[in-house]
RODRENKE-233891 format. One record per residue: x, y, z of N, C-alpha, C in turn. Coordinates in steps of 0.2 Angstrom, whole numbers, plus 5000, padded with zeros to 4 digits. Example, Ala and Ser with C-alpha at 12.3 -4.5 7.8 and 13.67 -1.06 7.14 Angstrom:
<nodes>
506649725039506249785039506649845039506449895035506849955036506450005039
</nodes>
This chain:
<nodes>
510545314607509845304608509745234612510245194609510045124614510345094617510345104625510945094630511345054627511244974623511544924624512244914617512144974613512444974609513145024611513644974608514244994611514645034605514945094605515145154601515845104600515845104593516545044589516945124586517445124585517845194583518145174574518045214570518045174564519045174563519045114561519845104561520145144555519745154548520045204543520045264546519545294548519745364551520145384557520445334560520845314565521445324563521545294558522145284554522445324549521945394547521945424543522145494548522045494555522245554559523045534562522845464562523645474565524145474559524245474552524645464547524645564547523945574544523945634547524445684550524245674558524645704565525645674564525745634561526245604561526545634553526345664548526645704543526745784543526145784551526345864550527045894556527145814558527645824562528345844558528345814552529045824546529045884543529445914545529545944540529645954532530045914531530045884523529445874521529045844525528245814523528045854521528045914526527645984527527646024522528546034520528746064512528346054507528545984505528145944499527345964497527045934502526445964504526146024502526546064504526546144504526646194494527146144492527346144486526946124482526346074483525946014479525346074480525246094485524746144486524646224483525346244482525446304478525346314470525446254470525546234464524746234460524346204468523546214462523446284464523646314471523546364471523546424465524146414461524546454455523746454451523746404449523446384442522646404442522446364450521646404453521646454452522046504454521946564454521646654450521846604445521746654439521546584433520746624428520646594423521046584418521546614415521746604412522246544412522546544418523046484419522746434422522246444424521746384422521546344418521446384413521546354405522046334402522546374403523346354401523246264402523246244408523146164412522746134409522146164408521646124406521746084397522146154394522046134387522646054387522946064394523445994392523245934397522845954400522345914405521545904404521445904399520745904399520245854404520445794404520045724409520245744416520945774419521045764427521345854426521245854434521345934436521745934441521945964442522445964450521845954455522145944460521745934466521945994474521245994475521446034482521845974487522146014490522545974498521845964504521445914507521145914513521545904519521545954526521645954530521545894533521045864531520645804537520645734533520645724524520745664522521445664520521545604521522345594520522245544512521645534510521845514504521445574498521545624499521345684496522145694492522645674497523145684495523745654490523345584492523545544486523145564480522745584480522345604473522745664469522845704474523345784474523845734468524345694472525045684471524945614466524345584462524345554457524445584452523745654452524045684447524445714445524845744450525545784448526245724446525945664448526545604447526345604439525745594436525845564430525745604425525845684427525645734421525845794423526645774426527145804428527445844420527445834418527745854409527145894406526445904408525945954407526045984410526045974416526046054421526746074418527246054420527846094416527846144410527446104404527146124397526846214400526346164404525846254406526046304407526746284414527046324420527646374413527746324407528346364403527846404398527146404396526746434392526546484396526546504401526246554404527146594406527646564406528246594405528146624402528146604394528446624389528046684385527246694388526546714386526846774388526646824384526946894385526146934386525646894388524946924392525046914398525546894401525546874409526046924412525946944416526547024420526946974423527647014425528246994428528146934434527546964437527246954444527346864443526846834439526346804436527346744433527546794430528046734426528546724431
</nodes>
């Protein structure tokens, strides 16, 4: 709206596309990511393995993956860093739970 004001580019957003554009170039990146993403996808999917998590995570949840924040992802990979031995717990109760088809275990 006024001419005199000059367009500044914000530098975390800046920085946030090129970290971005630069992980999707790796492969390995791409795995990992992929796999941290699966992972909520498993448990998202169905209520009851959703509760599985929850009964051993009550305070924090997995997180979705964002395409566009790159500290979405850090949030993702906090949780699975520090309650790595819950989701295991979960991922071996829904093994071992004879309510869940072959599919499923």
């Amino acid at each position: 709206m006024n001419p005199r004001v000059f367009y500044v580019p914000c530098a975390a957003h800046s920085l946030d596309l090129v970290v971005n554009n630069a992980a999707k170039n790796s492969l390995e990146v791409t795995n990992f990511f992929g796999i941290v993403q699966e992972i909520y996808g498993f448990f998202s999917a169905s209520i009851s393995r959703w509760d599985e998590i929850m009964k051993r995570m009550p305070t924090l949840t997995l997180k979705l993956l964002s395409n566009t924040r790159w500290e979405s992802r850090f949030d993702a990979l906090k949780t699975l860093c520090f309650n790595m031995d819950k989701i295991y717990d979960a991922v071996y109760s829904i093994f071992t739970n004879n309510k869940y088809d072959s599919e499923k275990k």
